[in-house]
N, C-alpha and C positions, 0 to 999 in steps of 0.2 A: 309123364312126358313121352315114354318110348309106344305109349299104348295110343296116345294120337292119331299118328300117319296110320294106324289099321280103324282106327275108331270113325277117323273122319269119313274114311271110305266109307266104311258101315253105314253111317249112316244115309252120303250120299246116297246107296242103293237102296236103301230100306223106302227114300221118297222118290225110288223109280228114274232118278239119273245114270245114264250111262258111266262107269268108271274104267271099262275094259279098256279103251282108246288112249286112257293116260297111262293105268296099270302095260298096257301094251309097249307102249311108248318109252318110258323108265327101263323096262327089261331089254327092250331090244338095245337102245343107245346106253343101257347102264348105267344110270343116271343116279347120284347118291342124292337122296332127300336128306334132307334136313328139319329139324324141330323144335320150337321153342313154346307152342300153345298146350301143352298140358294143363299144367296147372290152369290156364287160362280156360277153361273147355267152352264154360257158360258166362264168365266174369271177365272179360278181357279188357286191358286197360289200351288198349290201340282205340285209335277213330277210325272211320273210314267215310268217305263222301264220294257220291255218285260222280263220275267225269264221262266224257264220253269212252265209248269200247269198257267202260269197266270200272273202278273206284280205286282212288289216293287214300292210301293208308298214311297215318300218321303215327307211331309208336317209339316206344322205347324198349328197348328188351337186355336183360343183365346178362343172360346165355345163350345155348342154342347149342344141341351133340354135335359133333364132327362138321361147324361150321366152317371150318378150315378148309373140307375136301367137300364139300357140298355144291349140288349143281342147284335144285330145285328146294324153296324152303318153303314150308307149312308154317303158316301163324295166322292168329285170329286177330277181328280187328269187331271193334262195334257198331253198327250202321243205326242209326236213328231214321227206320223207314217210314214215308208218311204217310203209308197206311195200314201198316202193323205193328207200329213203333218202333223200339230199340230191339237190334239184332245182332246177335254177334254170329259174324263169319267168317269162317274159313277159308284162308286163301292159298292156296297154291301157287308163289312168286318166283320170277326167273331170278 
């Protein structure tokens, strides 16, 4: 669970997305992340469906660290895209 919020990022740059603009963003305004897609990495029981600007997640979730004082929360969700199939991602939510 705690290796998530570093994992995500990883990967993010590894396929050549910019991260510095959000990592930027969180330091300056201090912003506590939150997380509950660990366990979920590759297996995520959330939906998600395309809308416009972006996609409705639909989930359930049991926990989540320091969701009490969290600004910004990490959790996964799985998109059925049609034309790569089922994908689980990563979202980054206010």
């Amino acid at each position: 669970m705690h290796t998530h919020l570093v994992g995500t990022n990883r990967v993010v740059v590894a396929q050549g997305a910019p991260v510095a603009p959000v990592l930027e963003r969180i330091a300056r305004d201090q912003l506590v992340l939150v997380t509950n897609g660990g366990v979920r990495l590759l297996d995520s029981s959330g939906a998600a469906r395309r809308v416009d600007g972006g996609f409705r997640v639909t989930a359930a979730r049991l926990s989540a660290v320091d969701r009490r004082m969290g600004d910004l929360l990490l959790t996964s969700a799985l998109y059925d895209d049609p034309k790569d199939g089922p994908t689980v991602l990563h979202l980054l939510c206010r």
